[in-house]
LUMVEX-721166 format. One record per residue (C-alpha): x, y, z. Coordinates in steps of 0.001 Angstrom, whole numbers, plus 500000, padded with zeros to 6 digits. Layout:
LUMVEX-721166
XYZ
...
end
This chain:
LUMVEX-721166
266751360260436570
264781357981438462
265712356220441772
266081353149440559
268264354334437631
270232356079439926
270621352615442241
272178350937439077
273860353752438002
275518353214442069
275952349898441904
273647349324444544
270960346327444875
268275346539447764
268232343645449982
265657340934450457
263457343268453279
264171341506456542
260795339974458656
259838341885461819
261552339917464810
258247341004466960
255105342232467320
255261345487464705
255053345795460719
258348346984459018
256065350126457561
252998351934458375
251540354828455722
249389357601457360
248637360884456023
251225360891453363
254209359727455498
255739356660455942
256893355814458677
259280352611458654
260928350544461675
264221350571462588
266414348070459991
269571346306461210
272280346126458580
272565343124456330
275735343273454316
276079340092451748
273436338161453703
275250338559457142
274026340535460037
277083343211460894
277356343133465055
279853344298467115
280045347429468632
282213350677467850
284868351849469567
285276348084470699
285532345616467401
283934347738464731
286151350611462989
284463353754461674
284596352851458670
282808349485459385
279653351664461318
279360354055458191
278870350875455781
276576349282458216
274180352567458164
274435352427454367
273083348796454333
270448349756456739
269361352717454535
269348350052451855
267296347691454238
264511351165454545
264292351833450647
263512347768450129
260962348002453186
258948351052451293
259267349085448163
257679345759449661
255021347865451346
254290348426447812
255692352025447784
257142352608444249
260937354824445330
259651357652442912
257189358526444775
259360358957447806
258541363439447842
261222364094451084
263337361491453539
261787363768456504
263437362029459432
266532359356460143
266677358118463934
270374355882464352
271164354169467230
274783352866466895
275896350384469790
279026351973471102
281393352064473926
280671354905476957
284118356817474884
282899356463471005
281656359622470400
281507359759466605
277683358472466298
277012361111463493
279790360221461550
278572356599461476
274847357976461031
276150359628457850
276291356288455930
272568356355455845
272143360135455185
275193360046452472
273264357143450499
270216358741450780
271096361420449482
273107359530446849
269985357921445573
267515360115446194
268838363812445347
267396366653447059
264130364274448721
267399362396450157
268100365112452870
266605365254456085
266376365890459866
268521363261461864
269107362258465132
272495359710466132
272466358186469528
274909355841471171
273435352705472889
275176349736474962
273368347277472533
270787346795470171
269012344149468854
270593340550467884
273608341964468799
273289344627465448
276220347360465199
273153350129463834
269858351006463471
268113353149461630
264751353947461092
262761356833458945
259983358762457854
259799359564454405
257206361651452885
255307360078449850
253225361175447074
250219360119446432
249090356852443497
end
């Protein structure tokens, strides 16, 4: 099945891709990876701040990662990467702002690696890494960012 069948078969719609908010490009391609920017989570249009363990729930960081895996797979796609020819998801990096006590910044990581591997099967699985920060930017709950491994034209 292909990614995209598998997105509607999810009920899932990428985003618009967000703009850069400084001096970098949301993807760069070299040597067969991908390497894309860290995405804040959009959900309905709406930036999701707060941090966890303060206003945010777990549940509420989990569906912020998914949007921001969303956010990556519409950032490939308008750097004119077609999603089936996405080989591997090689590496996630999340930063979730958090309080000094949260210590569940994996759990909320897996709403990216969960969806990834959701849509993408197998290729969805990767290497991670899920670090707590005191904030991020605009205020953002997560970020994630990724390199994927793609094939070829």
């Amino acid at each position: 099945m292909s990614v995209y069948a598998r997105l509607k078969e999810l009920g899932l719609t990428l985003p618009a891709p967000a703009a850069p908010i400084a001096a970098y490009v949301p993807v760069v391609v070299h040597g067969g990876l991908a390497h894309v920017s860290g995405q804040l989570p959009f959900i309905r249009g709406e930036l999701v701040t707060g941090r966890l363990g303060d206003d945010l729930t777990l549940e509420q960081g989990k569906e912020a990662a998914q949007a921001c895996a969303l956010m990556i797979l519409a950032q490939l796609e308008a750097a004119l990467i077609p999603l089936d020819r996405i080989e591997r998801v090689v590496k996630l990096g999340a930063f979730v702002a958090s309080t000094p006590d949260f210590t569940d910044q994996p759990k909320v990581a897996n709403g990216a690696s969960e969806l990834l591997f959701h849509v993408l099967g197998a290729a969805g699985k990767h290497a991670r890494s899920a670090v707590g920060v005191s904030a991020l930017p605009l205020g953002a709950a997560v970020e994630v960012d990724a390199i994927v491994a793609v094939a070829p034209h």
